[in-house]
C-alpha positions as CSV (number, residue, x, y, z in Angstrom):
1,X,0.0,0.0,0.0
2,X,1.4,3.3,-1.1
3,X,1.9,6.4,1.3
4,X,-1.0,9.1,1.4
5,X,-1.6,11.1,-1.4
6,X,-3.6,14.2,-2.8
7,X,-6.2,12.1,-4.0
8,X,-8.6,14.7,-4.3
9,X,-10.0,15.9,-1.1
10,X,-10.0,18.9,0.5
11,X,-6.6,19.7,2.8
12,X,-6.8,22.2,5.2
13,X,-3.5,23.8,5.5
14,X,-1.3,24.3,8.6
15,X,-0.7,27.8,9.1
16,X,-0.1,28.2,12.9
17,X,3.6,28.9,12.3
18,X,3.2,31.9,10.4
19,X,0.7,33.6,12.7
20,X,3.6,36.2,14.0
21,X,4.4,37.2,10.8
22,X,2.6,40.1,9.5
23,X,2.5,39.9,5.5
24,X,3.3,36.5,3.9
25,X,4.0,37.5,0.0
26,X,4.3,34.6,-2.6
27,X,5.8,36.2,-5.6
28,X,7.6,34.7,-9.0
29,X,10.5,36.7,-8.7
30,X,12.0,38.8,-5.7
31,X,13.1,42.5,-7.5
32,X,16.4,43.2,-5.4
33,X,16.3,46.8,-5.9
34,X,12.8,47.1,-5.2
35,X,12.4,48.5,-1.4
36,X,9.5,47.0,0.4
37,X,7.2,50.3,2.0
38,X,4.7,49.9,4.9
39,X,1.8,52.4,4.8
40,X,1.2,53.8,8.1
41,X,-1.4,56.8,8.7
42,X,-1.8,57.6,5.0
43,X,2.5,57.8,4.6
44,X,4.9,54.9,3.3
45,X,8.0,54.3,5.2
46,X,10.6,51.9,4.3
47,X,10.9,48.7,6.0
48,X,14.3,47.5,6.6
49,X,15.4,43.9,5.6
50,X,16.0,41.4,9.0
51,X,18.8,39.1,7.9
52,X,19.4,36.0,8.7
53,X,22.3,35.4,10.3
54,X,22.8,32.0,10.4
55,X,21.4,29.2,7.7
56,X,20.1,27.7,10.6
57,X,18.0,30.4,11.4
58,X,16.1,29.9,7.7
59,X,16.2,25.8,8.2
60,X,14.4,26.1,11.7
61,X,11.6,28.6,10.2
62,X,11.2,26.9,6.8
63,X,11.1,23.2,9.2
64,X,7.9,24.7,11.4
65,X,6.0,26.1,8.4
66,X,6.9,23.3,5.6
67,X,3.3,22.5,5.2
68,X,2.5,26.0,4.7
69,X,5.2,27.4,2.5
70,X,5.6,24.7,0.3
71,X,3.2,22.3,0.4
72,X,5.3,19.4,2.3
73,X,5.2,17.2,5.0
74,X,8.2,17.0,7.5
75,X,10.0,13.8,7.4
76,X,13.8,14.5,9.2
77,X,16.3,17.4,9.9
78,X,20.1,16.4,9.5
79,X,19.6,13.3,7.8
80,X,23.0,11.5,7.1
81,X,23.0,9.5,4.1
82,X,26.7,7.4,3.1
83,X,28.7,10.6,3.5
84,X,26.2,13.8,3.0
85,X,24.2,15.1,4.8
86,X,20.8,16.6,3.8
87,X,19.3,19.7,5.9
88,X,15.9,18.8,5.5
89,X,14.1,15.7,4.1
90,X,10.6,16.6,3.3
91,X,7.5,14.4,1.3
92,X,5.3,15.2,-1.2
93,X,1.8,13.7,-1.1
94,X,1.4,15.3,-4.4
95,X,3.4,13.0,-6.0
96,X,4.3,10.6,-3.5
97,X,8.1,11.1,-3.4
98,X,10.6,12.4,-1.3
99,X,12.4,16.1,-1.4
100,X,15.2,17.1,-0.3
101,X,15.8,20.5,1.3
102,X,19.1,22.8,1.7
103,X,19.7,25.9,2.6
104,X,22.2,28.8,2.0
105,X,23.2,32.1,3.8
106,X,24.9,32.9,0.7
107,X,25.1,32.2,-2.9
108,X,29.2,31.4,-3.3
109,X,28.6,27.8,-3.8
110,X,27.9,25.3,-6.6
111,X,24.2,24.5,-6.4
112,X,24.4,22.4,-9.3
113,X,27.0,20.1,-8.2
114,X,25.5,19.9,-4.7
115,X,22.0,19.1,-6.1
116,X,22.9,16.3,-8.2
117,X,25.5,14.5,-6.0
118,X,22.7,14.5,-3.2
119,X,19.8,13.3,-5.8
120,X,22.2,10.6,-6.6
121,X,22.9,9.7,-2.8
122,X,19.2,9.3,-2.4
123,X,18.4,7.0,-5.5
124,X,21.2,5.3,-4.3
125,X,20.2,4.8,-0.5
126,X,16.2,4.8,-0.9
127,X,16.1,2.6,2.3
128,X,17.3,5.5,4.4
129,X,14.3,7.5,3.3
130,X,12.0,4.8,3.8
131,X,13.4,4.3,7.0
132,X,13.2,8.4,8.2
133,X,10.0,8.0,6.8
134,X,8.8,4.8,8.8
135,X,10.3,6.4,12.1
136,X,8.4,9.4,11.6
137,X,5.0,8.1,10.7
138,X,4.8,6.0,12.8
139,X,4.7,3.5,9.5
140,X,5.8,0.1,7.7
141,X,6.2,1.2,3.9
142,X,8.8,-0.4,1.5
143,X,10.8,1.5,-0.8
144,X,8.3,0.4,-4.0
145,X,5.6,2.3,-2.3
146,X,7.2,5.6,-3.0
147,X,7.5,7.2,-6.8
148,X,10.9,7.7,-6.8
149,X,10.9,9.3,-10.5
150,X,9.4,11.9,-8.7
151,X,12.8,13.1,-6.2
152,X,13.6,16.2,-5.8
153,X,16.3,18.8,-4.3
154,X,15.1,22.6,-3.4
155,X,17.3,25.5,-2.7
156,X,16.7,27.9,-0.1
157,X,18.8,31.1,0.1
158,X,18.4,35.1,0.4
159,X,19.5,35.8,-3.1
160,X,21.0,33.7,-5.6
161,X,23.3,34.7,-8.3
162,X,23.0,35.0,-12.1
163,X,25.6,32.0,-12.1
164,X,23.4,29.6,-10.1
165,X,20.2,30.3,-11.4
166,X,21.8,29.5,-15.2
167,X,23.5,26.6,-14.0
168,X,20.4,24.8,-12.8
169,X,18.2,26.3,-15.8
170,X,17.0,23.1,-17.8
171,X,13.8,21.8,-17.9
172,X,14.4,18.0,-16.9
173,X,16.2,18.4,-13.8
174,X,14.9,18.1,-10.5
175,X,16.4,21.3,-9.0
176,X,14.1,24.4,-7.7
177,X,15.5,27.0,-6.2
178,X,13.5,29.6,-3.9
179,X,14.5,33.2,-2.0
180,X,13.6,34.0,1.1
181,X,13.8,37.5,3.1
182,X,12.8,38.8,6.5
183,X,12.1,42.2,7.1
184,X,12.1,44.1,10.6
185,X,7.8,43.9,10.0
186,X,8.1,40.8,10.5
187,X,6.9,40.4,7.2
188,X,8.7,37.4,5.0
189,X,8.9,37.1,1.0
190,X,9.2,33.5,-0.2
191,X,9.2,33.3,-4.0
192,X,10.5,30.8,-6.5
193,X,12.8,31.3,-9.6
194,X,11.6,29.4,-12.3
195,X,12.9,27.9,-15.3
196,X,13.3,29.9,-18.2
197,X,10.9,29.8,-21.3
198,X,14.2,29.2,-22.9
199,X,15.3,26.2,-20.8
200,X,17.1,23.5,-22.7
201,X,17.3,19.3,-22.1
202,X,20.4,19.0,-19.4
203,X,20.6,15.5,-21.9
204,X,23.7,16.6,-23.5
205,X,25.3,17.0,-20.1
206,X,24.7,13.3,-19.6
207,X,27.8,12.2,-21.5
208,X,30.4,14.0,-19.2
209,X,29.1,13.3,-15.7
210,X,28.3,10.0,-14.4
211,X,26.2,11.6,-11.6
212,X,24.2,13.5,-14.0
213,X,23.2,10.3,-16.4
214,X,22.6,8.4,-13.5
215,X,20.1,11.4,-11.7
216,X,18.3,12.0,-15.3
217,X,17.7,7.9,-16.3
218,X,15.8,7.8,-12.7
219,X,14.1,11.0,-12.3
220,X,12.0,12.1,-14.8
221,X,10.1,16.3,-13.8
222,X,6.6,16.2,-15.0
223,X,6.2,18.7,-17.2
224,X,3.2,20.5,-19.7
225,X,4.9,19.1,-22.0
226,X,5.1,15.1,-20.4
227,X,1.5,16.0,-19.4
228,X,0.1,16.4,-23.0
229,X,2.4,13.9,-24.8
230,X,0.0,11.7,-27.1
231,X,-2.8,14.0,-26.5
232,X,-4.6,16.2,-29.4
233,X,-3.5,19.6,-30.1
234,X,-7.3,20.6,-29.5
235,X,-7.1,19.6,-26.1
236,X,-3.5,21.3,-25.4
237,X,-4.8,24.8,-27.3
238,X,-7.7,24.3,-24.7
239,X,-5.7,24.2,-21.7
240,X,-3.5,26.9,-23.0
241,X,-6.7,28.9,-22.9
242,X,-7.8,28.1,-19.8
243,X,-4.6,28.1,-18.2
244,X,-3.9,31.5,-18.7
245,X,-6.6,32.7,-17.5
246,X,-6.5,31.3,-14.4
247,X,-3.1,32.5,-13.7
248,X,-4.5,35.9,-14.4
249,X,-6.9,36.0,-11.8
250,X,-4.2,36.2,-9.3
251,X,-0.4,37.2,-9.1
252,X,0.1,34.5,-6.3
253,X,-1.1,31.5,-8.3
254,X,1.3,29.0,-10.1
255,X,1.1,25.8,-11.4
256,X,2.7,22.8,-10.3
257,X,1.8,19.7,-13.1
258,X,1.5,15.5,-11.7
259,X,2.1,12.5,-14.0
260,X,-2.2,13.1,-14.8
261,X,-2.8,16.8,-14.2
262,X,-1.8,20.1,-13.9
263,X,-2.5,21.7,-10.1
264,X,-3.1,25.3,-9.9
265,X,-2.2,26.7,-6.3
266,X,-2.1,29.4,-4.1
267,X,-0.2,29.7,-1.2
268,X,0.3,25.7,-1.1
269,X,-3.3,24.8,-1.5
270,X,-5.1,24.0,-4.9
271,X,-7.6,26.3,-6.5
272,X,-8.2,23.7,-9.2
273,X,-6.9,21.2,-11.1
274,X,-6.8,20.4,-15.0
275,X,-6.7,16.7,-16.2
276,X,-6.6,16.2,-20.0
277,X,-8.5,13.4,-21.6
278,X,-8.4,12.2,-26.1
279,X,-11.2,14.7,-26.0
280,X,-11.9,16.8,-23.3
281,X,-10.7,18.7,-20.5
282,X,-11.6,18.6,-16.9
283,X,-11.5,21.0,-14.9
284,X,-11.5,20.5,-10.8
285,X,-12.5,23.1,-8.6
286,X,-11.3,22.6,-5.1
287,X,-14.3,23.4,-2.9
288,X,-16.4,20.9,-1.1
289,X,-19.8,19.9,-1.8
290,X,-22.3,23.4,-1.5
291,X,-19.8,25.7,-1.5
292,X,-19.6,26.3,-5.3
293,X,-22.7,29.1,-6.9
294,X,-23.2,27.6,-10.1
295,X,-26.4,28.9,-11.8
296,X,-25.9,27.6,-14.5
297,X,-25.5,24.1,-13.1
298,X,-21.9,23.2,-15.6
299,X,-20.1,21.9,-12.7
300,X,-20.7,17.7,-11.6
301,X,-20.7,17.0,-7.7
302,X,-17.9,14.5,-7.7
303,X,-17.8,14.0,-4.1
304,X,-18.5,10.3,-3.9
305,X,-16.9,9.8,-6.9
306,X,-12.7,8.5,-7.4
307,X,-10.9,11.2,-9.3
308,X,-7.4,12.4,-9.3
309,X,-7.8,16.3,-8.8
310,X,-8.8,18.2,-5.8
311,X,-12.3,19.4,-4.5
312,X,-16.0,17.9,-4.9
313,X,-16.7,19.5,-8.4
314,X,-15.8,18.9,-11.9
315,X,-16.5,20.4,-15.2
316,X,-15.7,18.7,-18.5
317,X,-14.9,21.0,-21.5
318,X,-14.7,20.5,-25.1
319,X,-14.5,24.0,-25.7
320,X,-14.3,27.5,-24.6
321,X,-17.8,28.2,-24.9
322,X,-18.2,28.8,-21.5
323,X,-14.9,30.3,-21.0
324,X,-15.5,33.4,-18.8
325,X,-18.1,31.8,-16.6
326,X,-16.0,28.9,-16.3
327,X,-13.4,30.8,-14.8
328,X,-15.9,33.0,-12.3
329,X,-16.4,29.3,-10.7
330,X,-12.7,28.9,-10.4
331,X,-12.3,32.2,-8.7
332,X,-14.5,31.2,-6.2
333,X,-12.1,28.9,-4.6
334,X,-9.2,31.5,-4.7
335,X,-8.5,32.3,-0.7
């Protein structure tokens, strides 16, 4: 029997550990220059960064709201593996797989080399995982329970440089790096730097690092692209559609895609969900049953029903008749 995983109900999240701080900002892209102001009797003052001054300080904080910031479930702190040592190992109901977590005061050091020597040291010594896992849990899974195709490593640091971000740039390798800042407010930004529109296939790579051939033949990042492979064009011109405007009814929304759909969420927790099919699209909206105002009745109570995305309603498109009404449903579940 395989670990839990989002299989479509509604998950409350955990945000007791961020009730101190003031303003929680989830942004695609921290502006360095940019100051951060704070508006006090009509009049904007500047609010002063709060560094951290040890990388322990960011492990302990990111530890006591993983659920919150990123959507993960704390396994172990200072797990050592063979000779490494990983900060944080985290899981992912999402995709039922293990991520690992480091962190970094400052951004002199090779991220890439780091992130694939420790993805390699996992593949290599799954039982150790398991076993965190087990001990944690209070479980008995095996090491074919978990989708290890699926492994991850994330990078946590104040700022990285324009050396590490294009080192790790390619669209098939399980690297994501994220910024964090702290401000005297106590107000935190948290934001992750994607990949490029112009990320290439780290494949060529493979030839000259042993490390790298073995992390890419095991791990394989869903993708849009691994989403809609063998599906019509139709059906991927329809998500385009709809996809795009869903990400324009809020900054704060991104997308994170499974091996069957694409999730769209805010602050760690889905708004809804798009699952292709030969020919149709459905869309999940992640409310439970009698929350969603639908007058026009489009959406299916899916509540008893086994499905893959989150929430108790589903609508199934086949085009974008209904586009903008479609999408005043989805922004119903936007919190």
């Amino acid at each position: 029997m395989a670990p839990p995983s989002d299989n479509g109900t509604n998950r409350k999240q955990d945000k007791e550990g961020l009730k101190k701080i003031a303003i929680f900002v989830f942004a695609i892209k921290i502006i360095p220059s940019m100051p951060l102001y704070q508006q006090i009797n009509g009049k904007l003052t500047t609010v002063k960064e709060k560094p951290f001054k040890l990388e322990k300080d960011i492990q302990n904080l990111v530890e006591a709201n993983l659920k919150s910031l990123l959507d993960l479930d704390f396994v172990k702190t200072e797990l050592t593996v063979q000779d490494v040592r990983f900060d944080t190992l985290a899981y992912d109901s999402t995709t039922n797989s293990f991520v690992i977590i480091e962190y970094k005061k400052d951004s002199s050091t090779s991220i890439f080399d780091q992130g694939v020597s420790y993805l390699n040291q996992m593949l290599k010594n799954q039982a150790e995982c398991v076993l965190a896992y087990n001990n944690a849990k209070k479980t008995n899974y095996s090491k074919a329970d978990f989708d290890w195709s699926q492994s991850r490593i994330i990078f946590i640091c104040r700022e990285f440089s324009e050396k590490q971000k294009m080192a790790t740039d390619f669209k098939d390798l399980s690297i994501e790096l994220w910024e964090v800042r702290r401000y005297a407010n106590d107000t935190l930004i948290f934001s992750p730097i994607g990949k490029s529109k112009h990320a290439v296939s780290i494949s060529p790579l493979m030839k000259s690092s042993d490390n790298v051939k073995e992390v890419i033949s095991k791990t394989i990042p869903y993708s849009e692209d691994t989403l809609f492979k063998g599906f019509p064009e139709d059906i991927h011109e329809l998500y385009e559609k709809f996809r795009d405007g869903i990400l324009a009814l809020d900054p704060e929304i991104v997308t994170k895609f499974t091996k069957l759909y694409a999730a769209f969420k805010k602050n760690g927790s889905n708004v809804c969900d798009l699952e292709p099919f030969k020919g149709s699209l459905c869309i999940f909206i992640n409310l439970a049953k009698g929350e969603l105002k639908d007058g026009l009745g489009l959406a299916t109570d899916v509540s008893k029903i086994g499905h893959h995305g989150n929430g108790d309603y589903r609508i199934q498109v086949k085009d974008a008749e209904q586009y903008e009404y479609i999408l005043s449903l989805i922004k119903q579940a936007i919190k």
